[in-house]
Kinemage of the C-alpha trace (Angstrom):
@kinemage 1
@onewidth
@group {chain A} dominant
@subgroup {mainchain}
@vectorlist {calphas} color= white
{ca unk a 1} P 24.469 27.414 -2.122
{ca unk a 2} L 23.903 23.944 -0.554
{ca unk a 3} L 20.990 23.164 2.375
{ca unk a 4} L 18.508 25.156 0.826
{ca unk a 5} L 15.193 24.243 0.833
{ca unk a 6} L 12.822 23.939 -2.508
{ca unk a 7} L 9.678 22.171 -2.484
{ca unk a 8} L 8.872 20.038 -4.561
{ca unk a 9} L 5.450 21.651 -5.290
{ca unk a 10} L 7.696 24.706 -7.039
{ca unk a 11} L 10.624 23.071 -7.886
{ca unk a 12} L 10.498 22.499 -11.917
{ca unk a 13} L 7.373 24.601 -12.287
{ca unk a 14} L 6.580 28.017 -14.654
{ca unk a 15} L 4.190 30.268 -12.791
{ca unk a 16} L 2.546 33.343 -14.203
{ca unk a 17} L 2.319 35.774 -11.313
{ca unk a 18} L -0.390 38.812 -12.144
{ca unk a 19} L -0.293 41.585 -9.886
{ca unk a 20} L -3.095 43.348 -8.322
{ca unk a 21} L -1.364 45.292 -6.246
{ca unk a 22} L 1.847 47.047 -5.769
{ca unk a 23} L 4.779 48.577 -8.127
{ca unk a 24} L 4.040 46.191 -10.907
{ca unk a 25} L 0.175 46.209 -10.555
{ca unk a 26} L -1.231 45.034 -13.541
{ca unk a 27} L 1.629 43.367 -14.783
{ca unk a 28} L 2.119 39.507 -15.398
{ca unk a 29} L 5.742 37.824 -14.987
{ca unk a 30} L 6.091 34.167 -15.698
{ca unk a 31} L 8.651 33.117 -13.364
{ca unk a 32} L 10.541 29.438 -13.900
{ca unk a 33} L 11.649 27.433 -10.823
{ca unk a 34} L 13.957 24.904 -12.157
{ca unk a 35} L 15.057 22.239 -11.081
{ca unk a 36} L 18.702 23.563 -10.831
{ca unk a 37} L 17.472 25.856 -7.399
{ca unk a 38} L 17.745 28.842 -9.912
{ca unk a 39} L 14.943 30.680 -11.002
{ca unk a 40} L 14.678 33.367 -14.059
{ca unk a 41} L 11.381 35.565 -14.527
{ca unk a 42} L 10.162 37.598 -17.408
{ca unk a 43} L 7.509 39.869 -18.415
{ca unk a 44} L 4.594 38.279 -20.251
{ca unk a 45} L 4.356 40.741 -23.116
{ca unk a 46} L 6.995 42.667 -22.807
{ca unk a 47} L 9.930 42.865 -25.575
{ca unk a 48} L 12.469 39.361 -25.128
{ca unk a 49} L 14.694 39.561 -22.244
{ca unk a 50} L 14.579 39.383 -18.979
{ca unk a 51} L 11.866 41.806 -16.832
{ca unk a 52} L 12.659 45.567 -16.819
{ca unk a 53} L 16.478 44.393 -19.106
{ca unk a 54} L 15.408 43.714 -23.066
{ca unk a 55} L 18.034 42.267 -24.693
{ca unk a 56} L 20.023 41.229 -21.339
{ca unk a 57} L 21.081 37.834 -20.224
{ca unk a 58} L 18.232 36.773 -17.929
{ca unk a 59} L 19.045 36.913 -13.589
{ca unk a 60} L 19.069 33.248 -12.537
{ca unk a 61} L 19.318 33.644 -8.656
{ca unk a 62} L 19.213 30.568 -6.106
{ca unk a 63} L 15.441 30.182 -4.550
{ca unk a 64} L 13.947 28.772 -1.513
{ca unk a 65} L 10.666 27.320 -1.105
{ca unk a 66} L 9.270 26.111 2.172
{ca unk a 67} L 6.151 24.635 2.332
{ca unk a 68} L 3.708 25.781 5.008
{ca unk a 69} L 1.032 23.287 4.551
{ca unk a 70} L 1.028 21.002 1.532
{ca unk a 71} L -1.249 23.616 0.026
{ca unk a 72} L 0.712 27.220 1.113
{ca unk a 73} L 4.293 27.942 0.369
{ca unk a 74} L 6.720 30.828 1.124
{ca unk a 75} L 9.229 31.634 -2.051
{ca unk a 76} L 11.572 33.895 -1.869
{ca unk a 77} L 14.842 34.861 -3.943
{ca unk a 78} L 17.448 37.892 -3.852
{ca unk a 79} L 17.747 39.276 -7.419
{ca unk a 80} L 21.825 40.277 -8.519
{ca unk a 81} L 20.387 43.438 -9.291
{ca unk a 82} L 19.864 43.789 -5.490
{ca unk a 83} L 15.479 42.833 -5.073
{ca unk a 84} L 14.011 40.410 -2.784
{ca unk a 85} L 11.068 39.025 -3.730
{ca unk a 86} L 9.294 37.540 -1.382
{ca unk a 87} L 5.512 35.755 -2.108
{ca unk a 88} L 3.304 33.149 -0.225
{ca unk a 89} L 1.437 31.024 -2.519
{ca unk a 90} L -1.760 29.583 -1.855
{ca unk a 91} L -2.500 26.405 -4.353
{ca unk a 92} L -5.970 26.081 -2.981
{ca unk a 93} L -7.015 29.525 -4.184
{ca unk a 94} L -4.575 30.876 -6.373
{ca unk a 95} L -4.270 33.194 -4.383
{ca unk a 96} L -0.697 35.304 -3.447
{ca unk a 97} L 0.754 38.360 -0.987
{ca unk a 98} L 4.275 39.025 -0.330
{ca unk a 99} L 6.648 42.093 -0.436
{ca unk a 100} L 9.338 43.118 -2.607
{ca unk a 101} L 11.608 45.123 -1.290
{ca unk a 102} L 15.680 46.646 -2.420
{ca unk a 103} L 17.753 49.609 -2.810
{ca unk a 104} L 16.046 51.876 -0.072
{ca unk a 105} L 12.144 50.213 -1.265
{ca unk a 106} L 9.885 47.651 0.473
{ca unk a 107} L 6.349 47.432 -1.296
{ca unk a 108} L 3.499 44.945 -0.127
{ca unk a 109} L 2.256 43.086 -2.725
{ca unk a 110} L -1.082 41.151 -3.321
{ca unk a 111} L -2.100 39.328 -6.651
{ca unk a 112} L -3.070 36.072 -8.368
{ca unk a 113} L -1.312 32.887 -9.795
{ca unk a 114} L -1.262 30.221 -12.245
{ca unk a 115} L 0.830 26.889 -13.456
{ca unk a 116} L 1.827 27.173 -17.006
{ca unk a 117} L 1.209 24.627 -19.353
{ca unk a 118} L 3.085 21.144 -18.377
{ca unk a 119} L 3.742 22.408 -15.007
C-alpha cells in the first residue's frame, strides 16, 4: 500500500502498550512500528511467537499514523487474522484509548504506554 501516512513520531519505534481496560486488561504487548510501514506485536511474557499464536510466524500488517498535534497521534492497523486496532496516543501523558474491534466484536479500550529502550 502506497500514500499512507506514518509519522515520524511512531515510525521505527517499539512501544509497550499495558492495558487497563478492555479484553486484554492487564496484559502488556510490545508492538514494533518499523520503518518498513509494517508493524508486528507480541505479548510481553507470554511463550515466543506472536500474541495469542506461540510458535507462529508473527502478523506484519501495513499501519497508519496521523499525527493530531505533535504530541497526540491516531494508529491504527487491520490484523490478517481479521482485528482492527485502533489507539490514540498521547506522548505528553502516556496516556492511550482506542477500540479494537473484528469478527462480530468492538471493545473500547483505555490503558498506558511506553518507548522501549533505543526508541
Amino acid at each position: 500500500m502506497t500514500g499512507i501516512p506514518r509519522a515520524a513520531r511512531v515510525r521505527g519505534t517499539t512501544m509497550r502498550l499495558a492495558w487497563a481496560e478492555g479484553p486484554t486488561q492487564g496484559k502488556v504487548y510490545e508492538h514494533t512500528f518499523h520503518d518498513d510501514g509494517t508493524v508486528e506485536w507480541r505479548e510481553v511474557g507470554a511463550a515466543a511467537g506472536p500474541a495469542g499464536r506461540p510458535g507462529a510466524e508473527p502478523e506484519r500488517p501495513p499501519y497508519a499514523a496521523l499525527e493530531v498535534n505533535p504530541e497526540v497521534f491516531a494508529v491504527s492497523y487491520l490484523a490478517p487474522s481479521g482485528f482492527t486496532l485502533t489507539v490514540v496516543l498521547d506522548f505528553s501523558t502516556r496516556q492511550m484509548v482506542g477500540f479494537a474491534s473484528g469478527h462480530g466484536q468492538w471493545h473500547p479500550l483505555r490503558g498506558t504506554f511506553e518507548l522501549a529502550e533505543g526508541s
